[in-house]
N, C-alpha and C positions, 0 to 999 in steps of 0.2 A: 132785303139785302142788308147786309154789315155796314156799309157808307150810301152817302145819299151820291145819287147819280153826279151830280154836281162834282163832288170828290173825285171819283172814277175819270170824270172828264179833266179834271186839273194833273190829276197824273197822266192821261194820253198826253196832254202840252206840253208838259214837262221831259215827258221821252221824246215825244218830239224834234223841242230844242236838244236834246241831247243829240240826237240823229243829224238832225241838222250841222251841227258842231264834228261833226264824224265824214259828214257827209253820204250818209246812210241816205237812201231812198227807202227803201222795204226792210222792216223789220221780223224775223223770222224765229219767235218768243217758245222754249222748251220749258225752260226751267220754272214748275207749278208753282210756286213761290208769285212769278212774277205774272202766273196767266193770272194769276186769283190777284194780285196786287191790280192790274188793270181792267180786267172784268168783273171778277167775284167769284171767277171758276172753283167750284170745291167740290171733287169726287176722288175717288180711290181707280184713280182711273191710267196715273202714272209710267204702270209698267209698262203700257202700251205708247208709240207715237202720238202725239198730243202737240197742237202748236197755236200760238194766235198769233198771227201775223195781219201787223202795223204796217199799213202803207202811208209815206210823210204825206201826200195831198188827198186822204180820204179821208172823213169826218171818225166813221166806228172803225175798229178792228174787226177783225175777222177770226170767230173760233173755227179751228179745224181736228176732229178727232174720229175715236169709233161711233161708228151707228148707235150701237145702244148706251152711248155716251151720252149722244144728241141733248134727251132727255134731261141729263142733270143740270147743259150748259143751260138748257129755258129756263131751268127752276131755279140755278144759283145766280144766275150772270146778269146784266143789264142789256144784253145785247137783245137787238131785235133779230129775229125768228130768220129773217133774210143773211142773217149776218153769222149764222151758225150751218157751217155747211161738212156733212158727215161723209166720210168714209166707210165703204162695203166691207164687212168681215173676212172678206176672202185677200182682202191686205194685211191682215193681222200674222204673222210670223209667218210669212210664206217665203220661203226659195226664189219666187219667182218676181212675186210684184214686193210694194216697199210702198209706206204712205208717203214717201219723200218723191214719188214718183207723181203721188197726189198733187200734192203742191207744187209742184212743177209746170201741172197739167193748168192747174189754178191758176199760176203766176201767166201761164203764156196766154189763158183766155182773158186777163187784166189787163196786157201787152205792157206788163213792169219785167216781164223777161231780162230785159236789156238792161234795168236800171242797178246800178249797186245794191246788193241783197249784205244785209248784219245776220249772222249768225251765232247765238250763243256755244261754242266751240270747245269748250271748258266746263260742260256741265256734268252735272251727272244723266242727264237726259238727252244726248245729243251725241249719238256712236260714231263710231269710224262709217259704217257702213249709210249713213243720215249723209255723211259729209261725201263717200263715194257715187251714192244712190245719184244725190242731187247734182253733181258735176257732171254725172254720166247724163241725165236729163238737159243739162244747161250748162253746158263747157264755154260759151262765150259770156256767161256769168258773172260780173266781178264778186267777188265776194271778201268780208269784210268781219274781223272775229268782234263782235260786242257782244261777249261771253260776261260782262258786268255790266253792261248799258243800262238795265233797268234796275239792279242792284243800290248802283249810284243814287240812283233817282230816288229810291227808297230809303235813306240812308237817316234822313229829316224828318220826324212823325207828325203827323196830325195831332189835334188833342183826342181825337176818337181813339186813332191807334195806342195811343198813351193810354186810354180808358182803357181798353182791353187788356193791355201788356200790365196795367195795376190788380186785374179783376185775376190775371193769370200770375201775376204774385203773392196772391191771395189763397190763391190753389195751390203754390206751391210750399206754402208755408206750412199750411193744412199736411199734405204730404209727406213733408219733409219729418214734422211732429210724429205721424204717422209709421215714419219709418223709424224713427226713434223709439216708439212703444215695440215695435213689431223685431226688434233686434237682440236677442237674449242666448245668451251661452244653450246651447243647443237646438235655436233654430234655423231651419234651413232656408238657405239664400231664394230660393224659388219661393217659397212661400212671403219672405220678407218682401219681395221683388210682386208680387201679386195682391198683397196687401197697399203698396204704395200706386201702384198703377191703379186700382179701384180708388182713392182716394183723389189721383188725378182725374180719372175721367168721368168722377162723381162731382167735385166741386160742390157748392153750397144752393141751398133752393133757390135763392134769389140766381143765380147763375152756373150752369156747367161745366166738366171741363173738356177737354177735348185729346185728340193723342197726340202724344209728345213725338217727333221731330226725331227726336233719340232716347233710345229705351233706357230704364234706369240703370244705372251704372254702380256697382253696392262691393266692389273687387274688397276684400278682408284679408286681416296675416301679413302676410310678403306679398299680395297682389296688391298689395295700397302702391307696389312701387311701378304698377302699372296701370293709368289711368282709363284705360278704355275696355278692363274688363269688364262683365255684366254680371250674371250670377250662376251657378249652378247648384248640386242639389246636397254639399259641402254643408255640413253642421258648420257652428258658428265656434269657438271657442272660448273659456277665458283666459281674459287680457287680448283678446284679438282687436286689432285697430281697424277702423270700418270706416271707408269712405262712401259715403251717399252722392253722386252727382243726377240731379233731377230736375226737371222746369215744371212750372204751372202752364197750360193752353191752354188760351181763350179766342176762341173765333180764328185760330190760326195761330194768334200773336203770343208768343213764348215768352216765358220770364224763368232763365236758368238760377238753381243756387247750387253749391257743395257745399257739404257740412263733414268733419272726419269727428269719429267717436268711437271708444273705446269699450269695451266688455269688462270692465273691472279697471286696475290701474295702470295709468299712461306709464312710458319708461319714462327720464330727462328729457333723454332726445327728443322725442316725440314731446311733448308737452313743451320745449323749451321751444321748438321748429314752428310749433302754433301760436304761441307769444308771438314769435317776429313777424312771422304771417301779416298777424292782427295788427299790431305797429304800423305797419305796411299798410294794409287797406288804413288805415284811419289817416293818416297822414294824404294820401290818396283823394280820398273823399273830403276832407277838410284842405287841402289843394287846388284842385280841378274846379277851373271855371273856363267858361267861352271865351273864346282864342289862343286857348295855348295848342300846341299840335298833340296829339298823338301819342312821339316820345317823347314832351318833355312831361306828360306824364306817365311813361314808363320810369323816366330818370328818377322821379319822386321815389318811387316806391323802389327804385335799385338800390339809390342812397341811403335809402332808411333803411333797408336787411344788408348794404354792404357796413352798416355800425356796428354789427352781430356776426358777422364772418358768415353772411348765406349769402349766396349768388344765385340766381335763376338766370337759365340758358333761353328757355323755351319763352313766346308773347306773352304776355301777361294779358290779354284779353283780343276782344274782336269785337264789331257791329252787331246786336243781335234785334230780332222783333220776329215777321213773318214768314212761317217755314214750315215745308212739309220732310219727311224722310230724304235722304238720312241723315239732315243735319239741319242743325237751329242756328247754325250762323250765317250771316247776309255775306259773308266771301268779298267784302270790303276795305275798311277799317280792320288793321289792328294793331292794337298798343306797342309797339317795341320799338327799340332805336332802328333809325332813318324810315319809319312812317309820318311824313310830313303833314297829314290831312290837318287841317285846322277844326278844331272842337266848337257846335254850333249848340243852339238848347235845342231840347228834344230829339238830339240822336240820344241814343239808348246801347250799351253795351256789356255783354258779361263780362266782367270784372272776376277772371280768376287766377290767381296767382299761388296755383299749385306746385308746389316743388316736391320730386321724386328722386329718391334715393335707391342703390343698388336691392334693398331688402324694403323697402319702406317710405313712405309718401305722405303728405298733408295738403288736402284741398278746401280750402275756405271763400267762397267765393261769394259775389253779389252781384244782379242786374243792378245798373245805373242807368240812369239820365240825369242830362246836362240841363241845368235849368239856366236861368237868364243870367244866376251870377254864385253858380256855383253847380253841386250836383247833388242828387239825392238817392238815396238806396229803394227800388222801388218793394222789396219787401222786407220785414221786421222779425227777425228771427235771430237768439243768441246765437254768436260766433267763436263764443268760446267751445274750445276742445270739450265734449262733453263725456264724464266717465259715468259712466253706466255700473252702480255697484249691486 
């Protein structure tokens, strides 16, 4: 296993309390992210109904998935053998039955039927028909959205998870490098885009790396001014400006960067927009210590690109660590004004402060953690605009 039993247990407490504080009696866990944060569950097994449900007066959780799931829960998870209880294939995308129908079946033979049920309600795992299925099973039900309950929990790392999310900045440095070699006036985005994903889930002999959460992001030209393009089979040009947004995985636990770079030479703009950037993160990081909230290190970095005449509309960051598709951020934390959370050590966050223009964009970005009296960049890679000549 990734952590020692012991760990695995401190986090059940810890949801626990949080349940308790909700008033949650049964917790009823979608989002892979969190089965694997409290068991160790790790399979490609997502697309399908999947849950582990937390009952607050039983000692383990309980995995519930497909049949030939079963399997991966013995091999990844800590759970004992009684505590993994499978679902027939004949639930699997059917018109008629529904695994929600499972659980229902489960919950009434536990006689927690009655009791307040938390459902993650807001996931990407958890449909309209999860939420129909289950009322039509159990309409005197209370039910109760803790679509972050476990999230929260998550929010504070261990030094293990730290260990990991450092070993996955490491990988994506590597990457990152990688994508930089692999970027040249006539090459195609698919191939640049295949080159760097093989350097992520190669990682180094002493450690591997794992898939990324979200696929490389490599948008060139006028798609710099839109962030969440990926690649296609588009020659590269010169002087085209080229965003990389990519993370390291390790064991799960992600370490995002973007880096923007150019195919020959930057214009003003462009080169003057990556200066403020960098102002901005350094001011940022040379700022940020334990107890200040949220926004007022958004304010940091507002004030120091409002000296330059740039504004950014959009967060300037979120919570990031443990994640499966299709995203690497904990749905927590994030940087912008009237986020109040208070800044503790070992949360961990991307830190990107991308600004997008109508033709054209600049993202420069950094995993952080909060240390005891200040913060640190968990990986080491120039941040200057790099021209490619």
């Amino acid at each position: 296993m990734d952590f020692t039993i012991d760990e695995y247990k401190m986090r059940i407490n810890r949801t626990k309390q949080k349940m308790q504080e909700r008033g949650i009696e049964v917790l009823i866990i979608t989002n892979p992210s969190n089965m694997n944060y409290l068991t160790g569950y790790n399979a490609w097994s997502f697309y399908v109904p999947q849950f582990i449900i937390l009952t607050i007066d039983e000692d383990d959780p309980t995995w519930i998935g497909r049949e030939m799931d079963a399997n991966s829960a013995k091999l990844t998870s800590w759970l004992k053998e009684e505590s993994i209880v499978p679902y027939s294939d004949d639930y699997v995308q059917s018109e008629f039955k529904h695994p929600m129908h499972f659980v229902a079946d489960f919950l009434i033979k536990r006689n927690v039927e009655q009791k307040t049920v938390g459902v993650e309600m807001e996931t990407h795992f958890f449909s309209a028909r999860f939420y129909k299925e289950f009322i039509w099973m159990l309409p005197e039900t209370k039910i109760e959205d803790a679509s972050v309950l476990v999230n929260w929990v998550r929010l504070v790392k261990s030094d293990q998870e730290i260990n990991y999310m450092k070993k996955a900045a490491k990988i994506v440095e590597k990457a990152m490098q990688v994508g930089y070699e692999s970027l040249n006036v006539g090459a195609r985005g698919c191939d640049v885009a295949a080159e760097i994903m093989r350097a992520q889930i190669k990682g180094f002999e002493e450690f591997g790396g794992d898939y990324s959460a979200i696929v490389p992001l490599i948008p060139a030209g006028e798609e710099t001014s839109a962030p969440h393009m990926t690649w296609s089979e588009r020659r590269y040009k010169k002087n085209d400006p080229v965003i990389i947004e990519i993370a390291g995985c390790h064991k799960r636990y992600h370490s995002p960067m973007a880096r923007t770079m150019v195919l020959g030479e930057a214009n003003d703009k462009l080169l003057d927009l990556s200066k403020v950037i960098n102002y901005g993160i350094e001011e940022v990081i040379h700022c940020t210590q334990p107890g200040m909230t949220s926004e007022q290190i958004e304010e940091v970095f507002r004030k120091t690109i409002k000296k330059h005449g740039i504004i950014k509309d959009s967060r300037l960051g979120y919570s990031v660590g443990l994640s499966y598709p299709p995203d690497w951020g904990e749905h927590t934390v994030s940087i912008r004004n009237g986020d109040k959370t208070v800044i503790e050590p070992n949360m961990t966050f991307h830190f990107i402060p991308g600004i997008w223009y109508e033709n054209y964009g600049c993202e420069i970005s950094e995993t952080i953690r909060i240390t005891d009296n200040g913060c640190e960049t968990l990986a080491n890679f120039p941040r200057d605009l790099y021209m490619k000549k």
